[in-house]
PyMOL Python script that loads the backbone (N, CA, C, O; Angstrom):
from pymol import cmd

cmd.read_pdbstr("""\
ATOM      1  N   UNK A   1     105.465 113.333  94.620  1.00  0.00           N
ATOM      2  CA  UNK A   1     104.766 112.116  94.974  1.00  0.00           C
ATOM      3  C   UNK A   1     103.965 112.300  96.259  1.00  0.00           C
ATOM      4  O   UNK A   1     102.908 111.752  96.570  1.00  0.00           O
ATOM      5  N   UNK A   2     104.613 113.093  96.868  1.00  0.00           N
ATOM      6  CA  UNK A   2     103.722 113.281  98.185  1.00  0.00           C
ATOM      7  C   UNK A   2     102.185 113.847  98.301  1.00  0.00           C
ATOM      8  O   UNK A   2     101.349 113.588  99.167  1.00  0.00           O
ATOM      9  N   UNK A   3     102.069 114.784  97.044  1.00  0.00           N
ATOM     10  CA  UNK A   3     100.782 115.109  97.043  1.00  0.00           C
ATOM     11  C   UNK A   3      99.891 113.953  96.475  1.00  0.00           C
ATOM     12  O   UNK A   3      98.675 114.089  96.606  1.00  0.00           O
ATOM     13  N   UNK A   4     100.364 112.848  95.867  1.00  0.00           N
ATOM     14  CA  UNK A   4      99.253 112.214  95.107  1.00  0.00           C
ATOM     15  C   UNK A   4      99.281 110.747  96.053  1.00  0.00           C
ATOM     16  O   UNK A   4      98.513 109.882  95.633  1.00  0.00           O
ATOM     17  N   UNK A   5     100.108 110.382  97.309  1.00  0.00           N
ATOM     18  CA  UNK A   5     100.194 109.065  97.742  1.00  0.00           C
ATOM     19  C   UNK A   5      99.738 109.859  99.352  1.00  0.00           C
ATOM     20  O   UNK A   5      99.867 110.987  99.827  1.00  0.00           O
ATOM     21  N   UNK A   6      99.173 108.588  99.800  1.00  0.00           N
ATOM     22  CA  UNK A   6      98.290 108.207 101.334  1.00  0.00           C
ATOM     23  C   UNK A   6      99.457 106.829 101.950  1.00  0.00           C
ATOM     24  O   UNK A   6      99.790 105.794 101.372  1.00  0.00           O
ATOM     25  N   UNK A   7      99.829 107.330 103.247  1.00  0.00           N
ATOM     26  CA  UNK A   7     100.734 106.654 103.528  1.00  0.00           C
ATOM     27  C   UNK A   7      99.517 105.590 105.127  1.00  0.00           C
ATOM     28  O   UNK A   7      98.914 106.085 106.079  1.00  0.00           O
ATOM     29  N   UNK A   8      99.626 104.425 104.788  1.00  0.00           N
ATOM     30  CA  UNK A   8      98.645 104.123 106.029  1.00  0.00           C
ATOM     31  C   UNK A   8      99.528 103.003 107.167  1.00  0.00           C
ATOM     32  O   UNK A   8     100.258 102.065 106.844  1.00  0.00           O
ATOM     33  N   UNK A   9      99.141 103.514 108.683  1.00  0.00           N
ATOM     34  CA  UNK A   9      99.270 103.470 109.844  1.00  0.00           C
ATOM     35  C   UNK A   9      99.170 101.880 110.152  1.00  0.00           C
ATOM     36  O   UNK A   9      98.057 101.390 109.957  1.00  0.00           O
ATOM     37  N   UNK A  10     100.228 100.987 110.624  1.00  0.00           N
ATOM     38  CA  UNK A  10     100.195  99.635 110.866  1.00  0.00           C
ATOM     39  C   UNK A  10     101.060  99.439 111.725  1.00  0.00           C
ATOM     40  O   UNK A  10     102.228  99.551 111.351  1.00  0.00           O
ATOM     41  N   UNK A  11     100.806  99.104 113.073  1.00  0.00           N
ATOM     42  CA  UNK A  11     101.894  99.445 113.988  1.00  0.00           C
ATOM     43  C   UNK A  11     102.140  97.597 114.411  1.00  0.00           C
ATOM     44  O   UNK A  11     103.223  97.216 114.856  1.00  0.00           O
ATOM     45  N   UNK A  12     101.295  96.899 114.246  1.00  0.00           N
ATOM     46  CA  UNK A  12     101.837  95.072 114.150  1.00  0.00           C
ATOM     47  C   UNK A  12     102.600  94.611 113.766  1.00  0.00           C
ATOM     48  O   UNK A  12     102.529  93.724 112.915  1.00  0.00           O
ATOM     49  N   UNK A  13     103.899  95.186 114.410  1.00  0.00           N
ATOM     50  CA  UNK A  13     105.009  94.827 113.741  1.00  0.00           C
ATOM     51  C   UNK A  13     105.359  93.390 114.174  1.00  0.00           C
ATOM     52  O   UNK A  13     105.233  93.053 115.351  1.00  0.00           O
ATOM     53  N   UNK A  14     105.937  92.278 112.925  1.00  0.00           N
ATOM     54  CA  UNK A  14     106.019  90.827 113.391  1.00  0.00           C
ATOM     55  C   UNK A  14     107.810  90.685 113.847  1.00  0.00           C
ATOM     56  O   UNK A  14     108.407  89.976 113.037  1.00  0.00           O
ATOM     57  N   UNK A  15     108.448  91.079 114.656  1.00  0.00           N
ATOM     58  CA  UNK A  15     109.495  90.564 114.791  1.00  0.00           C
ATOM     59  C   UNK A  15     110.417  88.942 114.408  1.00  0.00           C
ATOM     60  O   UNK A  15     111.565  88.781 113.994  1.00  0.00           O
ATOM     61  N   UNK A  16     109.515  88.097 114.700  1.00  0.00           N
ATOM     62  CA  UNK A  16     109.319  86.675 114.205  1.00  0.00           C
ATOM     63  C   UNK A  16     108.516  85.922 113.622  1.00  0.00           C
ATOM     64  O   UNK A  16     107.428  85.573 114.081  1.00  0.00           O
ATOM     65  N   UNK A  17     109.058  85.551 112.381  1.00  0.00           N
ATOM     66  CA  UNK A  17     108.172  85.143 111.653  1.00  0.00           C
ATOM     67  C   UNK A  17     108.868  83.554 111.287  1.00  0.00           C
ATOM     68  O   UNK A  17     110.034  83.172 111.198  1.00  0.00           O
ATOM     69  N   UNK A  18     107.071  82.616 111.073  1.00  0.00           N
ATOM     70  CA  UNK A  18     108.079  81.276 110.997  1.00  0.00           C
ATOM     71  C   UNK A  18     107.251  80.612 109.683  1.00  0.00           C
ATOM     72  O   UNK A  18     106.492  81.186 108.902  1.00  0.00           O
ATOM     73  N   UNK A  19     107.755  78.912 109.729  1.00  0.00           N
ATOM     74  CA  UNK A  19     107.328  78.520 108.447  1.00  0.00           C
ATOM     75  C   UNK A  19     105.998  77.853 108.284  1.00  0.00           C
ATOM     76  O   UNK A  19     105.777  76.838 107.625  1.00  0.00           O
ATOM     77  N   UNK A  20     105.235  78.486 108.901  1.00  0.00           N
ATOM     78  CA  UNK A  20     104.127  78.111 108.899  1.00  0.00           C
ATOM     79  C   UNK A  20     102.948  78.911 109.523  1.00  0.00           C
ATOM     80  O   UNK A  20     102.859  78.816 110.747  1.00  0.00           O
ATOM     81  N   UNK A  21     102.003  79.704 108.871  1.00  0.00           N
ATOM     82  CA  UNK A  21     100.853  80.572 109.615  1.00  0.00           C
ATOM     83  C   UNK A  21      99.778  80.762 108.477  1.00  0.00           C
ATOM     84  O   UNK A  21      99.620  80.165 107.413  1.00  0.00           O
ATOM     85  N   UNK A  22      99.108  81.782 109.060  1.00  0.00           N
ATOM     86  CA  UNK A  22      97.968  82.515 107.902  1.00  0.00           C
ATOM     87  C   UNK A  22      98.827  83.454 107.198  1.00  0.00           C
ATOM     88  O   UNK A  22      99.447  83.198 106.166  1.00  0.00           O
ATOM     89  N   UNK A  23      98.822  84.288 107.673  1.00  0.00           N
ATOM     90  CA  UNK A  23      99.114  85.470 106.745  1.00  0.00           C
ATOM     91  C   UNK A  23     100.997  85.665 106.818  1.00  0.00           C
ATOM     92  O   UNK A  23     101.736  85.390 107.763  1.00  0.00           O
ATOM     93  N   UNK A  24     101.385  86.269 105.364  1.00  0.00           N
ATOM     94  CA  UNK A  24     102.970  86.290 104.994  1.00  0.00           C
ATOM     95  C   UNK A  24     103.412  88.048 106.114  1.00  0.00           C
ATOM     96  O   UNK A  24     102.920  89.161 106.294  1.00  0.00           O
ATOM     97  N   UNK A  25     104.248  87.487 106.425  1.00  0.00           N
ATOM     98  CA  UNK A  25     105.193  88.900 106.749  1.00  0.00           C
ATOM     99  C   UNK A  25     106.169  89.203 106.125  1.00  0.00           C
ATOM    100  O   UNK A  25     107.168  88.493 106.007  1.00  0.00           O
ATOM    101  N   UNK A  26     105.942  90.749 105.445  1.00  0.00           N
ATOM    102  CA  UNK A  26     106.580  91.135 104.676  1.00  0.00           C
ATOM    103  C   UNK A  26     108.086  92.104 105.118  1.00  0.00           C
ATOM    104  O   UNK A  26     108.107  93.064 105.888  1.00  0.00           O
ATOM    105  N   UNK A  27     109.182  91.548 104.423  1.00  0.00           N
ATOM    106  CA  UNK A  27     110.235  92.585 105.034  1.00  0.00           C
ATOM    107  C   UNK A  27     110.702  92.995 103.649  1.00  0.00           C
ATOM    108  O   UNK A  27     110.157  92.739 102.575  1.00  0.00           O
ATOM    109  N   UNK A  28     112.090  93.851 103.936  1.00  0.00           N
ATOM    110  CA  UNK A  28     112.801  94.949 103.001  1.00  0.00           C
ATOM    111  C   UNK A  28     113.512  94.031 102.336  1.00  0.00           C
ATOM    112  O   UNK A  28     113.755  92.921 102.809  1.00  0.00           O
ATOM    113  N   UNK A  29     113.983  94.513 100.937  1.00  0.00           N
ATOM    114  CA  UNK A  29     114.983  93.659 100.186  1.00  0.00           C
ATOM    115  C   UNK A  29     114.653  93.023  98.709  1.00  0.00           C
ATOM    116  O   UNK A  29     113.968  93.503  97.807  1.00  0.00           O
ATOM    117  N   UNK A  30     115.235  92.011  98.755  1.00  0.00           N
ATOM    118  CA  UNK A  30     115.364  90.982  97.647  1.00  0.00           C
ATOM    119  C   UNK A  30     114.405  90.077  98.236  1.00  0.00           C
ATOM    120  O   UNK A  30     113.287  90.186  97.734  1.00  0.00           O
ATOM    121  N   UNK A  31     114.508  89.244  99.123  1.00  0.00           N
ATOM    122  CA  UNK A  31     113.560  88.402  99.434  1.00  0.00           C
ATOM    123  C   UNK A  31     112.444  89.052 100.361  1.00  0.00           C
ATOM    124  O   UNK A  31     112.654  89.463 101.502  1.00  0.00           O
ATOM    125  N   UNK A  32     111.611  89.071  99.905  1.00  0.00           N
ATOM    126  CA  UNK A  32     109.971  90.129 100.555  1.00  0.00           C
ATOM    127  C   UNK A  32     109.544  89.253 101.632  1.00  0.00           C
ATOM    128  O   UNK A  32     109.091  89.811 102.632  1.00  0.00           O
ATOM    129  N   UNK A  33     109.608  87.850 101.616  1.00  0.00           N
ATOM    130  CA  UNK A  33     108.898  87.243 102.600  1.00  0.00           C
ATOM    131  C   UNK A  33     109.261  86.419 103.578  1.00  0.00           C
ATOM    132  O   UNK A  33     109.315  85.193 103.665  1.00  0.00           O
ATOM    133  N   UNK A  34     109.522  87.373 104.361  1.00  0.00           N
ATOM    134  CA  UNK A  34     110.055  86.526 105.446  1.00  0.00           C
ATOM    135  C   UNK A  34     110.132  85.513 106.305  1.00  0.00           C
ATOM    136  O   UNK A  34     111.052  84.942 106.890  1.00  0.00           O
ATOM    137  N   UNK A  35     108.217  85.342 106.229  1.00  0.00           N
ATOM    138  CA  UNK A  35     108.276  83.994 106.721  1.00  0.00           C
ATOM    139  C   UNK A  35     106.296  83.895 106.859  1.00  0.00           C
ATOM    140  O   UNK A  35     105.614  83.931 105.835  1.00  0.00           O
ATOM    141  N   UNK A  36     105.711  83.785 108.152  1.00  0.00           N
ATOM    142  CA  UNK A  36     104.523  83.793 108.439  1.00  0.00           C
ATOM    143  C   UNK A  36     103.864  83.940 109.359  1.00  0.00           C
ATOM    144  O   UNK A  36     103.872  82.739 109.632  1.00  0.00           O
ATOM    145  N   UNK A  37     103.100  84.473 110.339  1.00  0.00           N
ATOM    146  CA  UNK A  37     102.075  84.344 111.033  1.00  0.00           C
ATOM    147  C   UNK A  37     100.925  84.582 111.711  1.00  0.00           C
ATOM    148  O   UNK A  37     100.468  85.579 111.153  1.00  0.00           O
ATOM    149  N   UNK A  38     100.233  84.287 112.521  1.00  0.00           N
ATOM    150  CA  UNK A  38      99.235  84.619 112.559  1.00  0.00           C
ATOM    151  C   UNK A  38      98.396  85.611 113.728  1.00  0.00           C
ATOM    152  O   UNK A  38      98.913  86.049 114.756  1.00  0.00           O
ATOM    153  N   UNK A  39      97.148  85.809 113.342  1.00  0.00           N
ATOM    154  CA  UNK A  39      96.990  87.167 114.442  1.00  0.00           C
ATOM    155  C   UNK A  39      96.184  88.602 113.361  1.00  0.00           C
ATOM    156  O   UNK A  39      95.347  88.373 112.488  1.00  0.00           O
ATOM    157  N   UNK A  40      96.490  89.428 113.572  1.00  0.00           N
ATOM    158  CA  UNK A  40      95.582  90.470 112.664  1.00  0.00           C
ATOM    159  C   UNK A  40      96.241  90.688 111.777  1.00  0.00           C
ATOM    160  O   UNK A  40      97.244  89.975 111.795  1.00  0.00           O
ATOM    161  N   UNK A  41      96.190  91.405 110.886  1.00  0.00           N
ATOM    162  CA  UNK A  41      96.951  91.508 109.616  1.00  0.00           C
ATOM    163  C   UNK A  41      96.086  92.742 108.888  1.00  0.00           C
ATOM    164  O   UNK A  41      94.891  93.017 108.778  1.00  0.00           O
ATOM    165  N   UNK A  42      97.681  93.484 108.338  1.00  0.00           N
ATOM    166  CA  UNK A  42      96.903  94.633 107.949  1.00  0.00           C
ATOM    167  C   UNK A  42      96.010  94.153 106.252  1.00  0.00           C
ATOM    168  O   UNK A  42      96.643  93.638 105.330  1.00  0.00           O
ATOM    169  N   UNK A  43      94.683  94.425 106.178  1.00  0.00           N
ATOM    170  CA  UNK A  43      93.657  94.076 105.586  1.00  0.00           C
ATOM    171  C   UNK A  43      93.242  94.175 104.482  1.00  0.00           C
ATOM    172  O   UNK A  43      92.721  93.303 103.785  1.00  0.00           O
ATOM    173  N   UNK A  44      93.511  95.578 104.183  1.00  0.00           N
ATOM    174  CA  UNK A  44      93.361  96.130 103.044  1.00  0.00           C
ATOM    175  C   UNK A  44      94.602  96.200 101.970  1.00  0.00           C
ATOM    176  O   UNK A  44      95.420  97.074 101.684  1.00  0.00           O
ATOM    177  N   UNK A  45      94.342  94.820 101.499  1.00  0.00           N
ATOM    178  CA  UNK A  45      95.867  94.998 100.491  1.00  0.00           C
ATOM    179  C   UNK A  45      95.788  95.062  99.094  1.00  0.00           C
ATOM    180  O   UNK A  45      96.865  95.142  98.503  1.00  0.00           O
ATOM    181  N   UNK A  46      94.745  95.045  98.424  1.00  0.00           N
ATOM    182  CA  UNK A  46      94.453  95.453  96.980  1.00  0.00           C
ATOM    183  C   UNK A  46      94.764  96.716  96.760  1.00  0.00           C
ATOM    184  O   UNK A  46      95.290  96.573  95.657  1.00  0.00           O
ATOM    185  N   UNK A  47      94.824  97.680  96.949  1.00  0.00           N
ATOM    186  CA  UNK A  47      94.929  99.098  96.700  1.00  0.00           C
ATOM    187  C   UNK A  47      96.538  99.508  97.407  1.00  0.00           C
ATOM    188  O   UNK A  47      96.917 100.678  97.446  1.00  0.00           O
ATOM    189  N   UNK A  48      96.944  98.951  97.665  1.00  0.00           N
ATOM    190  CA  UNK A  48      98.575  99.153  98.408  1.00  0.00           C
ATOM    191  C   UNK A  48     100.036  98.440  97.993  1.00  0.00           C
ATOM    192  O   UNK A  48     100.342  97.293  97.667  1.00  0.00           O
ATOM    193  N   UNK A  49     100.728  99.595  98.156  1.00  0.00           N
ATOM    194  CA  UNK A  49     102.195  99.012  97.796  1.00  0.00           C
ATOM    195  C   UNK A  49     103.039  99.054  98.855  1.00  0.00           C
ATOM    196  O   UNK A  49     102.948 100.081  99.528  1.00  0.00           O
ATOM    197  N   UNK A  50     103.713  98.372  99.153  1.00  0.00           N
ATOM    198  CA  UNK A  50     104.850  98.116 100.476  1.00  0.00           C
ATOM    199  C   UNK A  50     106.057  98.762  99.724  1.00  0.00           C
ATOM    200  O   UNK A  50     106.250  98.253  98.619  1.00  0.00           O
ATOM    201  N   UNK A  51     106.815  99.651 100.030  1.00  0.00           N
ATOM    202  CA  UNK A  51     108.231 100.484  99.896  1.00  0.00           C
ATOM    203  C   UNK A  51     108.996 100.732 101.124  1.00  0.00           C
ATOM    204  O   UNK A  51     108.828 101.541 102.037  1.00  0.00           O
ATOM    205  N   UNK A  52     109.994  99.710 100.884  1.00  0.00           N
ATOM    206  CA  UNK A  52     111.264  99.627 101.991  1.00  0.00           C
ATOM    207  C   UNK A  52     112.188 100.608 101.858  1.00  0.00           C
ATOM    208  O   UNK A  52     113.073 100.675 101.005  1.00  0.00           O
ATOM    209  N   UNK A  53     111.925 101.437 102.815  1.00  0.00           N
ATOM    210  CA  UNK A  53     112.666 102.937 102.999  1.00  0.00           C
ATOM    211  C   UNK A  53     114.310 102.627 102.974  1.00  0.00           C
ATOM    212  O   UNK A  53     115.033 103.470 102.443  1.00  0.00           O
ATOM    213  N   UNK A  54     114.935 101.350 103.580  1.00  0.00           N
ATOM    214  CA  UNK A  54     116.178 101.520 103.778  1.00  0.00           C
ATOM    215  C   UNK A  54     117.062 101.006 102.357  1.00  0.00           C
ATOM    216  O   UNK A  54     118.208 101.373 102.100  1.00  0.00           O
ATOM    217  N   UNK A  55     116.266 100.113 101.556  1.00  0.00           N
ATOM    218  CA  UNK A  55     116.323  99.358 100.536  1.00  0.00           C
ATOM    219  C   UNK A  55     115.671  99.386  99.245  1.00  0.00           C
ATOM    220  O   UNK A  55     115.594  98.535  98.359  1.00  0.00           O
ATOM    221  N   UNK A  56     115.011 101.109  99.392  1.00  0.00           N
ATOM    222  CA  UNK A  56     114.147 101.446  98.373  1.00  0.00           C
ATOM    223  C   UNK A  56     113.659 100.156  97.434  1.00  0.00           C
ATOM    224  O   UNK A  56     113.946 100.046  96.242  1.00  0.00           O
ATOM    225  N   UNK A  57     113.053  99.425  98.018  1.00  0.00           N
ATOM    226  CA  UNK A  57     112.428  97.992  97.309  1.00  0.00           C
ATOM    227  C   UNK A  57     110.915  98.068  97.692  1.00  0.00           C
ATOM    228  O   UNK A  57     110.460  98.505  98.749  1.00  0.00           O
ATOM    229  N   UNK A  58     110.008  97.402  96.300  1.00  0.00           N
ATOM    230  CA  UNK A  58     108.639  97.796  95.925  1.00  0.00           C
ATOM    231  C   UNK A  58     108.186  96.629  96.486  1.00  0.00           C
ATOM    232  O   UNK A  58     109.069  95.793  96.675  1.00  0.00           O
ATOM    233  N   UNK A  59     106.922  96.283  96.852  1.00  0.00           N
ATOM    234  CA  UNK A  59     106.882  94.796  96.969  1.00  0.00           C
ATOM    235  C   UNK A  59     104.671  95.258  97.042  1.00  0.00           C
ATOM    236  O   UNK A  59     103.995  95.912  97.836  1.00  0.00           O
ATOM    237  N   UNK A  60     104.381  94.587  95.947  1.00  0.00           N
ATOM    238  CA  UNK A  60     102.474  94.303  95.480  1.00  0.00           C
ATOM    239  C   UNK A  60     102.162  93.252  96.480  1.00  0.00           C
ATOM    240  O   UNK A  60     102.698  92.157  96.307  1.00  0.00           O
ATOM    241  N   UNK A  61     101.529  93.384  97.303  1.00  0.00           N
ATOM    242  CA  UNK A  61     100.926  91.846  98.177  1.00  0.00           C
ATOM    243  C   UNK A  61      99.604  91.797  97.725  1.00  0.00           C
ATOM    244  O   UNK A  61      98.881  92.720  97.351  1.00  0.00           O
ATOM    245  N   UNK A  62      99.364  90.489  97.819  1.00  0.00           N
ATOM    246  CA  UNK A  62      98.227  90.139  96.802  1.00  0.00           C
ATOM    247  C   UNK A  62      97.033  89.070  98.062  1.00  0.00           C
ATOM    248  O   UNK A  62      96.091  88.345  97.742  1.00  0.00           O
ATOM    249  N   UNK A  63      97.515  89.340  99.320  1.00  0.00           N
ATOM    250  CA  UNK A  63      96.614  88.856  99.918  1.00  0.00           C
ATOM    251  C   UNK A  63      96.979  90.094 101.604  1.00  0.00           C
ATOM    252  O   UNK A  63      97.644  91.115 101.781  1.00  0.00           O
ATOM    253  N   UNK A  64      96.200  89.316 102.377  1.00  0.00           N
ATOM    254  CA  UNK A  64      96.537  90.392 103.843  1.00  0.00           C
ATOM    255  C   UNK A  64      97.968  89.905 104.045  1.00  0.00           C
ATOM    256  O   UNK A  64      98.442  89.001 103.357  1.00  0.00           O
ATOM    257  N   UNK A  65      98.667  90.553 105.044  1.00  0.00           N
ATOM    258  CA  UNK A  65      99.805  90.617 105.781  1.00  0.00           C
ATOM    259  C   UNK A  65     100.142  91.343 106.447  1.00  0.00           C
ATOM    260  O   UNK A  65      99.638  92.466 106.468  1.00  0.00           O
ATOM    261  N   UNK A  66     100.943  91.045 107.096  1.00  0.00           N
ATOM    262  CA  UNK A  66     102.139  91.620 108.067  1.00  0.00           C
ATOM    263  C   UNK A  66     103.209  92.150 107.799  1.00  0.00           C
ATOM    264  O   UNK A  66     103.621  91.895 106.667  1.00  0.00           O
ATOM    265  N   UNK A  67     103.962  92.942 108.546  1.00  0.00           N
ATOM    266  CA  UNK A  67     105.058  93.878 108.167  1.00  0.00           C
ATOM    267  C   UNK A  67     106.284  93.318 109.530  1.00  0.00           C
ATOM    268  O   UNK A  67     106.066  93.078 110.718  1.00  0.00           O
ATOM    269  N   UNK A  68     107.530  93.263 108.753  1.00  0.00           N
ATOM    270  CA  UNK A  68     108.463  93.214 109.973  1.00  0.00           C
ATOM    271  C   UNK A  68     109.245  93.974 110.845  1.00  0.00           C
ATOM    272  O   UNK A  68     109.723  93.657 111.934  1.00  0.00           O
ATOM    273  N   UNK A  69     109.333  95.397 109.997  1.00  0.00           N
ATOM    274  CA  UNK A  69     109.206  96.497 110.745  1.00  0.00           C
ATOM    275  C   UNK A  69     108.690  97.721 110.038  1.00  0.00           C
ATOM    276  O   UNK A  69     107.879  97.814 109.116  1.00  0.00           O
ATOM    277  N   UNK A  70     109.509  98.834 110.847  1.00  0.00           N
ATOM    278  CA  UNK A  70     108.498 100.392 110.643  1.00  0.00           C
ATOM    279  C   UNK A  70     109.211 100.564 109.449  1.00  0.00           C
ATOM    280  O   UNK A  70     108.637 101.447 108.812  1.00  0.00           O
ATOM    281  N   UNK A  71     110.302 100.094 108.769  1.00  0.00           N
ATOM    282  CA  UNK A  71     110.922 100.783 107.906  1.00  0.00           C
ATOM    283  C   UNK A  71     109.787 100.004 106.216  1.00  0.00           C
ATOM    284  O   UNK A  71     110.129 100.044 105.035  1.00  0.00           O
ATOM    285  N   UNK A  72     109.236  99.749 106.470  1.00  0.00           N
ATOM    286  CA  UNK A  72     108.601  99.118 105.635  1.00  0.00           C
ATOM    287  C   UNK A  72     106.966 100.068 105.548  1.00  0.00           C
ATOM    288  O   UNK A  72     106.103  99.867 106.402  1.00  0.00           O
ATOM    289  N   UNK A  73     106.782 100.962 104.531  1.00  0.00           N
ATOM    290  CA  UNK A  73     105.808 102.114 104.500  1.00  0.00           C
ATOM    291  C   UNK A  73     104.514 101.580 103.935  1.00  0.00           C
ATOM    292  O   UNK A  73     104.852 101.075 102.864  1.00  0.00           O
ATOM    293  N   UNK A  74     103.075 101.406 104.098  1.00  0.00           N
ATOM    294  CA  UNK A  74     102.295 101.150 103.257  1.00  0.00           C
ATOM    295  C   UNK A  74     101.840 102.473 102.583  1.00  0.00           C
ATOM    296  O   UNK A  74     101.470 103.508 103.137  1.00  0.00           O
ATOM    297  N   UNK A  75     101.940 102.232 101.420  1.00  0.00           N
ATOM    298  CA  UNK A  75     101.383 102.986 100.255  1.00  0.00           C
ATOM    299  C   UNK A  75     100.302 103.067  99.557  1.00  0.00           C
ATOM    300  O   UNK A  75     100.121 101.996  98.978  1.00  0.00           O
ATOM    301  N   UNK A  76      99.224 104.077  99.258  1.00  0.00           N
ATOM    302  CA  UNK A  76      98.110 103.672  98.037  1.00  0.00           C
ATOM    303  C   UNK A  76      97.976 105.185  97.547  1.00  0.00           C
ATOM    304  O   UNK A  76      97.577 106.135  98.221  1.00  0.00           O
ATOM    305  N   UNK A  77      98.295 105.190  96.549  1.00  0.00           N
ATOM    306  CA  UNK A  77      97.921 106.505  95.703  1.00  0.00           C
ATOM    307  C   UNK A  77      96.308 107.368  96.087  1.00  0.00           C
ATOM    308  O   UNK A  77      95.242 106.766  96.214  1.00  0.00           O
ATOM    309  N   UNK A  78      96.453 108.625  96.195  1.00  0.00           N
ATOM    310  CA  UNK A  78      95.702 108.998  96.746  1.00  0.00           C
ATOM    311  C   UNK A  78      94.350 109.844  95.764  1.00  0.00           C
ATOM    312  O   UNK A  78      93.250 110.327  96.033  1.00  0.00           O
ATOM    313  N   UNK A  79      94.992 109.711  94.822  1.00  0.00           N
ATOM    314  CA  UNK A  79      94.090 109.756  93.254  1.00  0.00           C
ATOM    315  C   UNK A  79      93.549 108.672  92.844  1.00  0.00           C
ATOM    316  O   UNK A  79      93.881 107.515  93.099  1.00  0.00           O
ATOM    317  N   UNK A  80      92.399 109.198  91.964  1.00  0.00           N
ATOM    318  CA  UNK A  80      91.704 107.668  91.513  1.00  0.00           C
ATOM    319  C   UNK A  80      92.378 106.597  90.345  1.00  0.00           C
ATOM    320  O   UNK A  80      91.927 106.389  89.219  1.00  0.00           O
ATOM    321  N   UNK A  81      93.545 106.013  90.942  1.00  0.00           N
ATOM    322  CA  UNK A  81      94.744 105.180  90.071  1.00  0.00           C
ATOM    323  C   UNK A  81      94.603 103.910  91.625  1.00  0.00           C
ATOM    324  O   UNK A  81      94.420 104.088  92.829  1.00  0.00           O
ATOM    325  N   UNK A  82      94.887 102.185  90.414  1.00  0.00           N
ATOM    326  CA  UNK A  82      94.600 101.428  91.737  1.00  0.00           C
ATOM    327  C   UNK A  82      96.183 101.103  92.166  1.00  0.00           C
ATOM    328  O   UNK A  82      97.241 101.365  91.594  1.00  0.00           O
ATOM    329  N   UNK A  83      95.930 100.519  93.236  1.00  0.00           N
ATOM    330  CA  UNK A  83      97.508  99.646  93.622  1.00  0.00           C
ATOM    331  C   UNK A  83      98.760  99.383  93.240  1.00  0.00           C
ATOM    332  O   UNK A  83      99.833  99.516  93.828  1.00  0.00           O
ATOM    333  N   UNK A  84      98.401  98.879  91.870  1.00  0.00           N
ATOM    334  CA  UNK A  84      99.640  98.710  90.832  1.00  0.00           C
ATOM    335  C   UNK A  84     100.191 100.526  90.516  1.00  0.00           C
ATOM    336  O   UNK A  84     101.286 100.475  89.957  1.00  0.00           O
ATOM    337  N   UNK A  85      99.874 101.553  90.659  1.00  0.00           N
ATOM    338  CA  UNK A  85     100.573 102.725  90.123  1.00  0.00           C
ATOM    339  C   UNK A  85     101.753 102.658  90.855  1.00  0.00           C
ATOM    340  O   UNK A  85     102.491 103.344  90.146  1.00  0.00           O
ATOM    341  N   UNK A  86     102.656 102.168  92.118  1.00  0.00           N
ATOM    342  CA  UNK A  86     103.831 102.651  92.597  1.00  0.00           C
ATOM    343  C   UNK A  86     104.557 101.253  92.225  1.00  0.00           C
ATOM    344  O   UNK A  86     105.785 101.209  92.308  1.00  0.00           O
ATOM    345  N   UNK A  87     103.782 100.032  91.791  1.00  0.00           N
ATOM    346  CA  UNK A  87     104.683  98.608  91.585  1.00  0.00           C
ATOM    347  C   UNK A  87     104.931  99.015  90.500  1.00  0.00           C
ATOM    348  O   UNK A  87     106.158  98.947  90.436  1.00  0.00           O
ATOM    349  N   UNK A  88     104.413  99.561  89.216  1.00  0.00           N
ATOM    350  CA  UNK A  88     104.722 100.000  87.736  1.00  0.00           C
ATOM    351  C   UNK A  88     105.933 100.981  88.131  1.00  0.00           C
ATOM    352  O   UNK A  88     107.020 100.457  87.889  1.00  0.00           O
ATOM    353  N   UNK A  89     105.988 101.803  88.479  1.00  0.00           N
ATOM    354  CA  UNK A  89     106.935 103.083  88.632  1.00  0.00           C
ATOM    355  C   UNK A  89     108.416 102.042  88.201  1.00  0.00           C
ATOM    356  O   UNK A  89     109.537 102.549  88.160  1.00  0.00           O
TER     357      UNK A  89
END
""", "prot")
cmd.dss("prot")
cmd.show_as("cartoon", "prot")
cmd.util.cbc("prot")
cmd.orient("prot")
């Protein structure tokens, strides 16, 4: 997998997230969304999959967001396959 996936750099990590903002922050697990807010947000989320290293959990975001920590990897295949190739897996 390593030769065919691009792992990309997001260091905005949201420690607190509440019930109300722009953009979702995403954490590890069963429940993906932790909560909300606002500020920059990593951008490019059509072509990317979120994979929680500690909780090997997949998570497709379908608009911008945030991450709640480092253990949370952004993903996009690095071949011409879109977004959905690591949510299918």
């Amino acid at each position: 997998m390593g030769e065919i996936t691009k792992t990309h750099s997001f260091k905005q990590y949201i420690s607190e997230a509440f019930d109300h903002g722009k953009y979702m922050v995403i954490q590890q697990g069963e429940n993906p969304i932790a909560g909300y807010a606002n500020g920059d947000p990593f951008e490019n989320f059509k072509d990317v999959t979120l994979f929680g290293d500690h909780t090997l959990s997949l998570f497709k975001p379908q608009e911008k967001f945030f991450v709640a920590s480092d253990g949370i990897k952004i993903l996009s295949p690095s071949l011409k396959m879109n977004g959905m190739f690591y949510a299918n897996c």
